[in-house]
Every structure is written in structure tokens, then in C-alpha cells.
N, C-alpha and C positions, 0 to 999 in steps of 0.2 A: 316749502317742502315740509310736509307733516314728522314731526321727531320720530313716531312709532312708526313709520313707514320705512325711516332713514334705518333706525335699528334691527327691523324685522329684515332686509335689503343684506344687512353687513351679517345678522345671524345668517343669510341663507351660502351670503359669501364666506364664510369665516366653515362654515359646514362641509362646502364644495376644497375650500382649498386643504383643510385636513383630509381629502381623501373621503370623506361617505358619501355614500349613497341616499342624493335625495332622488326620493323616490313616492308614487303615489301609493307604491306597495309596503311602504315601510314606515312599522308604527309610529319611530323614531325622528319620521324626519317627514312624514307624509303633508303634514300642517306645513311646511317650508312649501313644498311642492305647490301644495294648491295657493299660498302666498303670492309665489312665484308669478304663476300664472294667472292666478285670476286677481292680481292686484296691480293696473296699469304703472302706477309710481313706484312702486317695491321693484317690478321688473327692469323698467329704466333705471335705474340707478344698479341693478346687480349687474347689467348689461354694461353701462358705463365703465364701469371698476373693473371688468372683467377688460375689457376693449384697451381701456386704460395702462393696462399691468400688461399686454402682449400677452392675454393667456386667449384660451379658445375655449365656448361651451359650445356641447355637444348634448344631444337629447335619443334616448333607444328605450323604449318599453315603459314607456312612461315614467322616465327616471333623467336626470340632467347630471353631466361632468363637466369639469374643465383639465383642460390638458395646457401644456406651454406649449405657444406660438414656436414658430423658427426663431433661429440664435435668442431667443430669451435665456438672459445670463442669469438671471435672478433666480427663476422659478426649472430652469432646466438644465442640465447636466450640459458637463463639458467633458471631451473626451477622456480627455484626464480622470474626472472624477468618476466614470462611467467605467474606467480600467479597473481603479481601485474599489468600488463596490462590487465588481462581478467577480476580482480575483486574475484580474489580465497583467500581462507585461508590456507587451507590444503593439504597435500600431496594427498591424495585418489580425492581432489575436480580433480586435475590436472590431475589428471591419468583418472579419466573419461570424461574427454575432449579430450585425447588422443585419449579415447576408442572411440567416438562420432567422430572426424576429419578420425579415422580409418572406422570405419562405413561408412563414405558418402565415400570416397575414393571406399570399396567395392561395393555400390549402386550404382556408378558408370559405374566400371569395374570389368568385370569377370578376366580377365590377360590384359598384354600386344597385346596377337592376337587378341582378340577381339576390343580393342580401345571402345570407348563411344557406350554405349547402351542406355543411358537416355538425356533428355534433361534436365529437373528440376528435384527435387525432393521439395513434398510439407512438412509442418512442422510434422501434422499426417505420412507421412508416415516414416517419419525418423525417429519418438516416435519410430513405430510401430520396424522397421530396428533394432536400436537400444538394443532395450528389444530381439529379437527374436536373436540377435549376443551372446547377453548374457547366454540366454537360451542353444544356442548350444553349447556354450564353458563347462559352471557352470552344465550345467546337461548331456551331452552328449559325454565329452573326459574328464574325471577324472580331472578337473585341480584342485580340491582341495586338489588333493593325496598331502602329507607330502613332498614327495620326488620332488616336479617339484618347483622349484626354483623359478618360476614366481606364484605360488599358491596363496600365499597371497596379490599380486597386484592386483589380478584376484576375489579374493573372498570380498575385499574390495569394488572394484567398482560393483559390487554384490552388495554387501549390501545395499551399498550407494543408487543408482538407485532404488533399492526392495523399500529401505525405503520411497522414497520421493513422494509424491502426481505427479496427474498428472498436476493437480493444484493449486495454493495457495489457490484458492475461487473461489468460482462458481460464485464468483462477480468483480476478479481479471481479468486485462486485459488478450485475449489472449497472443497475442506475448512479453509480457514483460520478457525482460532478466533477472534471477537472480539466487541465488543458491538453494531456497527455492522447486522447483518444478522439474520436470523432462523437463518438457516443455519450463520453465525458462532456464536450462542448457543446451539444446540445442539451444536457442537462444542467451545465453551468447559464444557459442564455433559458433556459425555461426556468431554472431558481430566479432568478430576473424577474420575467413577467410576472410571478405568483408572489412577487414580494410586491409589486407592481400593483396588485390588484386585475391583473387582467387575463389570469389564471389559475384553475383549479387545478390539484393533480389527485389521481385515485389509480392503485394499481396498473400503472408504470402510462394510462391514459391520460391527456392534456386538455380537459375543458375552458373554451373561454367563457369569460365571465360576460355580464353586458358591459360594462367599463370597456371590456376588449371590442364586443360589436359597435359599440357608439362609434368608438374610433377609427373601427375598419370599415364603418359604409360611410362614414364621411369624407374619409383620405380620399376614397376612390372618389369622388365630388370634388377634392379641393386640391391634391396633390400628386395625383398621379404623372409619374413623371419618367425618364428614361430609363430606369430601372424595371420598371413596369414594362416596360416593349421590350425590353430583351428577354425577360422572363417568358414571355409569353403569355401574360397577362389572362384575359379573358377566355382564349386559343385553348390554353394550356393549362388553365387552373383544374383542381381534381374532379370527378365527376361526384354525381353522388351516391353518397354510403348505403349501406346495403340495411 
């Protein structure tokens, strides 16, 4: 194994796991990128270490990430520590932050063939997104039946959502994050993503970033799973913007 191969390999990893963007667009890191790829031993060995660690790379616009694999304890959140970064208490709070990350991921994207349909999405329409994901699941594919083992995750964040105003006060800021409102919790789970790197925000509108694309046309490749059929997946995703 050539030494400057080995170090240019762990620059490209040590780059990817702090979060930037290699990328072929970016001054800072464009030399890793073409490293990357156009240096057969540099690649196998960043491949390895990634593979190694339970992480996952992901490639969108000519630019590479890595994200953590499932249950990776090391590199990825537990829900515990997922309550106390967002500001949660409760199990059902989390699960409906789930719900709501699942949500825009759909508003999004219909699948994988389609790739992006939207460019933003605004805060009313994600309320709107939201409640209307809930509705098809809660009233339209039985998930409260006794027998679906996901039932009571499902009829919780129900409730939760049902219960909560759509605002603290008709005096209260809009965009204010908190657990108090509906409107609040989705600004607390989009403080999230945009700490995340996998959103922008501009007057009260939600852009994703490519970090967020890489990861939403690959899911629909690797991950797609019962959540996704109740939603309505493909059916049901938004049309596109105007």
C-alpha cells in the first residue's frame, strides 16, 4: 500500500466524517473528490473504513457523504440523545418528529425514478402535509387494528398532533420552535435538519440541501419500508410546484 495513498484515503475520510462537502464544485475539497475517484487505491481504502465503521456513502451532484448505517451506536444517535438535542421529553414527542422528517422526505419525493419534484417547501404547507399523512394512515389503512404491531406508535402521534393547537396564541410568534403547538414542532424537527446540514431556511421556506437529496434518492433504493405503504408513498407524494 503506497503511504501517500493511505493519507490522501483518511484526508478524504476524516473530511467526510466532520460533515463537508466533498465535492467537485468546491474549491476546498474538489482535489479529494477527484482523489476519490480517480485514484483506484485511495478509493478502496476510503470504501473499506467506511464499510468498516457501519457508516453509508452516498454520491448526488457530484459531491459524496456519509451518513450512519442502522443501529450504529458510535456515529448515530440514540433516542435518548435525539430528545435532548431537539428539546423533547417524551417518547411519542420523538416519534412525531420521526413522523414530520418522514413527511418532508415524502414532499419531496415520489420514489427513487422520479428524483426532486420541489424546490422548497413553505411552513403552512408542511402543517398542511403533515395532518393530511396522518389522516391517510389513522383513517384510511386500519393501523389502529389491535393486531399491527406499529398501532400504538401510530395512534399516539395521532393524538398528540389532534391535540395540539396550531398555535400557542394568536399573539405568539409565528415561526417559534417548541413543543406547545403544531406549528412549534415542526419548526423544532426543521431546527434539526438545518443543524443537520440537510436544510436551508429563507423566509419562513424549507430548502434542502444536496446532503438532504443524496440521502432521499438513496433511501428510496435501500430502505423503503412499511411506513412508506401507508403513507402512500409514490400514490400520494405532492405533485409538482407551480
Amino acid at each position: 500500500m503506497d503511504e501517500r495513498n493511505l493519507d490522501k484515503a483518511l484526508e478524504i475520510y476524516s473530511a467526510l466524517i466532520t460533515g463537508k462537502q466533498v465535492s467537485a464544485h468546491n474549491k476546498d475539497t474538489g482535489e479529494l473528490y477527484e482523489d476519490f475517484y480517480g485514484n483506484g487505491e485511495v478509493y478502496d481504502i476510503v470504501s473499506r473504513l467506511i464499510k468498516k465503521l457501519g457508516l453509508r456513502l452516498y454520491e448526488y451532484n457530484d459531491s459524496i457523504f456519509i451518513t450512519a448505517g442502522d443501529g450504529n451506536k458510535i456515529f448515530g444517535y440514540t433516542n435518548d440523545e435525539l430528545k435532548k438535542i431537539i428539546g423533547l421529553r417524551l417518547n411519542k414527542e420523538l416519534y412525531l418528529v420521526y413522523f414530520i422528517i418522514y413527511s418532508a422526505l415524502l414532499y419531496f419525493y415520489k420514489d427513487s425514478a422520479t428524483y426532486q419534484t420541489r424546490d422548497y417547501v413553505r411552513l403552512d404547507e408542511m402543517l398542511k402535509f403533515v395532518t393530511e399523512k396522518l389522516i391517510s394512515i389513522t383513517g384510511g389503512r386500519g393501523i389502529f387494528d389491535e393486531e399491527d404491531e406499529n398501532a400504538e406508535s401510530f395512534k399516539a402521534i395521532m393524538l398528540l398532533w389532534d391535540g395540539l393547537p396550531l398555535l400557542l396564541s394568536e399573539d405568539s410568534e409565528r415561526n417559534k420552535a417548541s413543543r406547545g403547538s403544531r406549528t412549534g414542532f415542526v419548526k423544532l424537527t426543521f431546527n434539526f435538519l438545518i443543524s443537520e446540514g440537510l436544510f436551508v431556511e429563507n423566509s419562513d421556506r424549507f430548502y434542502p440541501t444536496d446532503r438532504f437529496r443524496a440521502l432521499a434518492e438513496n433511501y428510496f433504493e435501500e430502505f423503503k419500508g412499511k411506513i412508506y405503504t401507508l403513507t402512500g408513498g409514490a400514490e400520494n407524494a405532492g405533485d409538482q410546484q407551480d
